[in-house]
N, C-alpha and C positions, 0 to 999 in steps of 0.2 A: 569586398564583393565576392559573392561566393561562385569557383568557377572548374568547371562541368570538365572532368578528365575520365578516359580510361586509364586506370591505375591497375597495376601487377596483384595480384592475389597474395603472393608469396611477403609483400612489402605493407601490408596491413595487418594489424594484431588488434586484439579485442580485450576490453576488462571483463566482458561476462561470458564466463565459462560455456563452453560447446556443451556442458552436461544441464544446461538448464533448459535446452532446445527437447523434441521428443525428437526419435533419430526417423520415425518415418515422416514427420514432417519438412523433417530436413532432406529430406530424398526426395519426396515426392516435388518441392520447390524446385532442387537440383535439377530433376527430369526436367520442372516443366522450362527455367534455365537454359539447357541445353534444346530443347524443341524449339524456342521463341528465341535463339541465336544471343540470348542475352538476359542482362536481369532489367527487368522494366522497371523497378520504382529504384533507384539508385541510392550509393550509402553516403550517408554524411561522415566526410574524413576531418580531421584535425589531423594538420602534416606537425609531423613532430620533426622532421631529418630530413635532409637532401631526397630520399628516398624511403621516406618511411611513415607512417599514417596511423591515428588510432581510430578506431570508430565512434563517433558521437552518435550515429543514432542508426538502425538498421543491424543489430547483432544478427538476427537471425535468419535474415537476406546473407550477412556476408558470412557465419555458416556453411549456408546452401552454397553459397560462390565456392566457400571450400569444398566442399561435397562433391559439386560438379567438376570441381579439377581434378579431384579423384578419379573421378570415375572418365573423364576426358581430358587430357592437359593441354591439349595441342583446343581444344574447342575452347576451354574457359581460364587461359592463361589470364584473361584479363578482365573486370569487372566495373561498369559503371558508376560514376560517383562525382557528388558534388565537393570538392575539397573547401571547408570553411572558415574564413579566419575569425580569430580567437574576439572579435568585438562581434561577431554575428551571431556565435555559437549558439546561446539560449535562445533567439528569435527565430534560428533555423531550425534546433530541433523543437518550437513549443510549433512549426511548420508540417512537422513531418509527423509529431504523435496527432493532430489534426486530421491529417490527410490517412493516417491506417490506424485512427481511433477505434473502427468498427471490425478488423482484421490483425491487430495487436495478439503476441501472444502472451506478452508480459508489459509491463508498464516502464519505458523508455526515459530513463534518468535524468536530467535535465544537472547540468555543473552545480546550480547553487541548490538543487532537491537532494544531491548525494549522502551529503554528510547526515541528511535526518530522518535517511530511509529506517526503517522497521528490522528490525532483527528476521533472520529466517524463522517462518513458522517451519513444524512437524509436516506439515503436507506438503510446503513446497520440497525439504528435505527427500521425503517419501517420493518425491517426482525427479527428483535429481539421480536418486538412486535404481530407479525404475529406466528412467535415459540413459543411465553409465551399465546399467546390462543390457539394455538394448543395444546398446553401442559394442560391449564385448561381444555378444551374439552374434552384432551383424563382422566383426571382427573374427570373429571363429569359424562364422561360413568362410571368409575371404582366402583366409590358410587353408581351410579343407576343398575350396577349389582348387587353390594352387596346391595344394599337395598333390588332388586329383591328376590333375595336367601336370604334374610333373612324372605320374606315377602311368599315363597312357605313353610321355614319351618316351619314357623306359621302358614299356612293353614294346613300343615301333623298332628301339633297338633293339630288340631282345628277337623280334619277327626277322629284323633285317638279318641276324645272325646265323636263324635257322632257316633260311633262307640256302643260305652258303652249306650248309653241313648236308642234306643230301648231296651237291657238286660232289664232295669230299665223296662219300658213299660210293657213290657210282663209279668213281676211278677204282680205287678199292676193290668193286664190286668186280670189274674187269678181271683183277689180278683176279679174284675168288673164283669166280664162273665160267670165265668164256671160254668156249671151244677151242680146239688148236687154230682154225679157218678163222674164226675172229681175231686173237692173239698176232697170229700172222697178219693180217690187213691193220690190227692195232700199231704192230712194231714199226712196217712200211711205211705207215703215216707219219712214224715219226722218224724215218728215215734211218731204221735199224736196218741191215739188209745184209746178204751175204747167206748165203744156208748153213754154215758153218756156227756164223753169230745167233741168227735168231732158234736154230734149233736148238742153239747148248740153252737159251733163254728158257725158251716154249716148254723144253724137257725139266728145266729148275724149276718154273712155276708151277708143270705140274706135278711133279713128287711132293716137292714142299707145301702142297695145298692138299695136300691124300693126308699127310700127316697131322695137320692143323691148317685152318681159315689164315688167316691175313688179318693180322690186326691193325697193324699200319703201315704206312711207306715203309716208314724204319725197318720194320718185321719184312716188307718183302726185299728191301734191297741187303739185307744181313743174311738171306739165307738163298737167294740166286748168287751161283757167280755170273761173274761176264756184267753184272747191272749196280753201278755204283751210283752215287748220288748225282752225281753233274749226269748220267743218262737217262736217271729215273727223270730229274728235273725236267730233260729235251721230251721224254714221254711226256709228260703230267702238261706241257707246254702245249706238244702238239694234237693233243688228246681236246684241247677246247680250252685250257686251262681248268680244268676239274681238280681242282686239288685246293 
């Protein structure tokens, strides 16, 4: 007696080739699959393994079952199916070519019809070949989206970085530009003080910026004295962290 299981996608295999489907037939199934929460005409299995099934009849339903797990896994992990054992087999599937005789897209095998099938003509060939670039194609979009998206989110890094590089600037820009009266309220902030300390400062940064701009920390704490790295640091901290 043949008996009605949801079966894993992943634990079904098929004897006829994915390339004798057309690939937008098999998408458009998939879709409609996933809209309808399931596949409504179910596949006839032959359990080969503890966990493992061939198709008797429904190639191109279980296809689209694959299709749809592509394209959702978590929706079409799993697939409707009558599993049948091996004395029902031809009475089940002479059941199911009955039932999508008028919606078939190729003619459904039958165990004792296999061995006296027909040689492949030229046009089913020519349609085989027509589906396996179809199937490259829609494979070529899938890379060139994902390349896409991979290629916007190295642009977000690349935003988040210049993001940061003005901050840099504008410290920088401090040492470059600002008044003595700004320099002064700059130093206090970070708790440089003493007139002694901040004037020998105020007086290095501006000679050495009459000479040449500021190229960077490096460059202003190499040619102030009185301002080494661990004060540049306590600046550049109290400053907002601009650096």
């Amino acid at each position: 007696m043949s008996k009605y299981y949801m079966v894993d996608v992943n634990s079904i295999t098929s004897k006829v080739s994915r390339s004798d489907f057309k690939v937008n037939e098999l998408e458009k199934l998939a879709q409609s699959i996933l809209a309808a929460g399931g596949l409504l005409s179910p596949l006839l299995l032959k359990q080969t393994g503890v966990d493992s099934y061939d198709v008797l009849a429904g190639d191109r339903e279980y296809y689209a079952a694959v299709r749809a797990k592509e394209i959702d896994p978590r929706s079409a992990e799993t697939v409707n199916a009558f599993v049948v054992p091996e004395d029902c087999e031809d009475a089940a599937i002479d059941q199911f070519k009955t039932l999508h005789q008028s919606s078939a897209s190729k003619v459904i095998p039958t165990a004792t019809s296999q061995a006296t099938q027909p040689t492949a003509t030229s046009s089913s060939i020519d349609q085989r070949l027509i589906n396996l670039e179809s199937r490259l194609d829609e494979s070529v979009r899938e890379i060139k989206q994902t390349h896409q998206r991979d290629i916007q989110d190295l642009e977000q890094q690349i935003k988040a970085l210049q993001q940061q590089i003005p901050q840099k600037l504008e410290a920088l820009e401090i040492f470059n530009t600002a008044d003595r009266a700004e320099l002064l309220q700059k130093l206090a902030k970070a708790r440089i003080t003493g007139e002694k300390t901040t004037e020998k400062i105020i007086r290095g940064i501006e000679k050495a910026r009459k000479q040449s701009t500021f190229k960077s920390f490096t460059d202003v704490v190499s040619k102030i004295d009185g301002l080494g790295d661990k004060r540049m640091l306590v600046i550049l901290d109290a400053w907002g962290g601009l650096y």
